[in-house]
N, C-alpha and C positions, 0 to 999 in steps of 0.2 A: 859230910853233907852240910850240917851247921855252919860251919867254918867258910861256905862258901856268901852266908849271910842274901843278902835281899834276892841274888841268883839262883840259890836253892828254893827259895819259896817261890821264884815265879816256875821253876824247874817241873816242882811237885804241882804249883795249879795248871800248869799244861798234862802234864801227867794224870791227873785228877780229871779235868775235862776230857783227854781221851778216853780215858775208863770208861765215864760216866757218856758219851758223847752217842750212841743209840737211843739211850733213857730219856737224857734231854730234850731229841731234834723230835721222839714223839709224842711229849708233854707239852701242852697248853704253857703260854707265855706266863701267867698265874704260878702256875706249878714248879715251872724251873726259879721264879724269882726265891718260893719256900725252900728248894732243893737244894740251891748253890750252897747256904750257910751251911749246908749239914755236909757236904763234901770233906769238908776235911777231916771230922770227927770220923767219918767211915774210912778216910783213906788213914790214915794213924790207928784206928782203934778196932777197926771192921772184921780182920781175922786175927786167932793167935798165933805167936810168935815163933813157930813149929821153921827146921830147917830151910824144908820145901818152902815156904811163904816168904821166908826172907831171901830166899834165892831169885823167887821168883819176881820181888822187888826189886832187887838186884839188877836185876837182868831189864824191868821195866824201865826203870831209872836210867841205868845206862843207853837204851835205845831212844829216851827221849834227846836227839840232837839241837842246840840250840847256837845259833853263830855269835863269836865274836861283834858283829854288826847288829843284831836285832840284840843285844846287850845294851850295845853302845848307842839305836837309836831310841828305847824304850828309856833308858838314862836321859837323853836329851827331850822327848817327851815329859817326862816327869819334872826333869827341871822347868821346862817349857811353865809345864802347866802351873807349878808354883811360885811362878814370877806374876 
């Protein structure tokens, strides 16, 4: 997962916001701003490391699909925005 570098982390915050994405849509705009920064500390640290958990990580990670092209235009966005 590391090795896949700035794609894995956008991997895991799609993944992270599906999780979380009930909690959010019925939380006050206030609350989600407090909320976001803590996503990731629950998504790495939230359960223990028991077989079941990692499978079921596994298995989440894998079902998140992400194309080739929304790769390639979030790259172009990013550069975009730092010129």
């Amino acid at each position: 997962m590391l090795q896949d570098g700035w794609k894995a982390i956008y991997k895991a915050s799609i993944l992270m916001l599906r999780d979380n994405d009930e909690r959010l849509r019925a939380s006050c705009f206030e609350m989600v701003l407090s909320q976001l920064p803590l996503l990731p500390q629950k998504f790495m640290f939230g359960e223990a490391e028991t077989p079941e958990n990692v499978k079921k990580f596994e298995d989440d990670w894998n079902s998140v699909k992400i194309s080739d092209q929304v790769f390639e235009r979030v790259t172009y966005e990013f550069e975009d925005s730092i010129l």
